[in-house]
N, C-alpha and C positions, 0 to 999 in steps of 0.2 A: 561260086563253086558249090555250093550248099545244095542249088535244083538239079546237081549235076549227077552229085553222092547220092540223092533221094530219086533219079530217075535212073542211077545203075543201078543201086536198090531195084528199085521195081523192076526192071529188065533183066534180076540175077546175074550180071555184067562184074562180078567177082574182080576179075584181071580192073577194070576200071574200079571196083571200091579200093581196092589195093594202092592205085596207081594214085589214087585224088589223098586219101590217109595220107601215104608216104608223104606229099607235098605239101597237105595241111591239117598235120593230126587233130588239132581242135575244132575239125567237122563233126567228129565223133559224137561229141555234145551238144550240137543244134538243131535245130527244131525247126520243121516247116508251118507252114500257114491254121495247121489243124492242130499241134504243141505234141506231133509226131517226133522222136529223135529216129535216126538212123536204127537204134537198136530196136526201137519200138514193129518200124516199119518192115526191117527183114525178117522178125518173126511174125506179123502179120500175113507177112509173102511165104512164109513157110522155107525159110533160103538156112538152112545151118552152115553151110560152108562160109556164107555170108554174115550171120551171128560169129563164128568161131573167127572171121576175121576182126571183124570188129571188136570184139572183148579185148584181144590184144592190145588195142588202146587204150583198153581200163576206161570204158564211159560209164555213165553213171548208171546202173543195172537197175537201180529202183527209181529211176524216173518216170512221171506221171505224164500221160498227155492230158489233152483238157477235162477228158470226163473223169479223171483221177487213175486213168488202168495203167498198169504196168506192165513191161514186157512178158514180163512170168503169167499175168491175170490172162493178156491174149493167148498163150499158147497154154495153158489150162482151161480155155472157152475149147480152142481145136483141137486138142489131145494131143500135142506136141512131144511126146516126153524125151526125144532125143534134144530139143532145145530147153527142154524146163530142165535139162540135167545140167547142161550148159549153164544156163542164167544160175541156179543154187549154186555151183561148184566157184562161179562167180563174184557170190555175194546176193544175190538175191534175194528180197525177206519174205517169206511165201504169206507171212501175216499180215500187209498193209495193205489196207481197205479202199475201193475206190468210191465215188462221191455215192455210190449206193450203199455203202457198208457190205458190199460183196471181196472175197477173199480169194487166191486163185484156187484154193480148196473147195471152195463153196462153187467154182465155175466147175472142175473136176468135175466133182461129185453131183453134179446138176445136170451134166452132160455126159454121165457113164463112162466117164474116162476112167476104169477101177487102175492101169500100172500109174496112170499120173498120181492117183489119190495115195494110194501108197507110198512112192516115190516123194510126196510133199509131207507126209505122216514120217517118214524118216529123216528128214532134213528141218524139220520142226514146226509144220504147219499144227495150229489150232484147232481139232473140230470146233472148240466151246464160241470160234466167234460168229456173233450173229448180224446179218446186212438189215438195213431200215425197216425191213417189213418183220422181222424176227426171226428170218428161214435163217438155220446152220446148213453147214455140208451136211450131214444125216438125215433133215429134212425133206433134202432139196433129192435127195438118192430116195428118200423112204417115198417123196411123193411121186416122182415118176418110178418107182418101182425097181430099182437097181437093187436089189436084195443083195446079189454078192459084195456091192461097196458098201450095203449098212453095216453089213456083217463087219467089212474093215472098220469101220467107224467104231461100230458101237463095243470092239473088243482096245478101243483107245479112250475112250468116255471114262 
């Protein structure tokens, strides 16, 4: 039942995540071949309707797939901020580092995402943490040039 939950996933097959839950709520929590969960993969896919089901199961919000990211870190890589509102309101901790020491504020702000960085600055992201190579979020914005997110940053610094 598990390739079934992760290929209505991919297919946005809503009515079918609904339908496989109902029968076996603790799908919610497992993980495919790549240490993807269900919650990982529909904000991957970009599916909120398909995140908003799924939370209702209460899965684990800050669970890592194998390179250490979290659901929140993917859709702070894509600008997601109607799902990074979702995942925080959830429980989500916007400070947990993936196996790079990258933060999803640090993906924000690296990728010009200025409502997500915000958005992670009010819910209690860290600018001060730094990933393996020592870039912060304000670095990672001052070097590709995103001047309107340094400004956010550096009036939280």
């Amino acid at each position: 039942m598990t390739d079934r939950l992760f290929n209505a996933i991919r297919n946005a097959d809503l009515a079918q995540v609904k339908e496989l839950l109902k029968a076996q709520p603790d799908l919610v929590n497992r993980s495919d071949q790549r240490g993807s969960s269900p919650l990982l993969l529909a904000t991957y896919f970009g599916q909120p309707q398909i995140v908003s089901e799924l939370l209702k199961h209460r899965p684990d919000v800050n669970r890592r797939d194998a390179a250490g990211n979290t659901a929140l870190m993917g859709v702070a890589f894509k600008g997601y901020v109607e799902m990074a509102r979702l995942l925080l309101d959830a429980g989500a901790d916007p400070n947990l580092t993936n196996s790079q020491g990258a933060t999803a504020l640090i993906y924000a702000a690296g990728f010009g995402h200025k409502d997500l960085v915000s958005l992670l600055l009010e819910k209690g992201a860290d600018p001060a943490i730094s990933d393996q190579t020592g870039q912060t979020a304000i670095g990672q914005a001052r070097m590709k040039n995103f001047t309107d997110i340094v400004t956010i940053l550096e009036a939280r610094l």
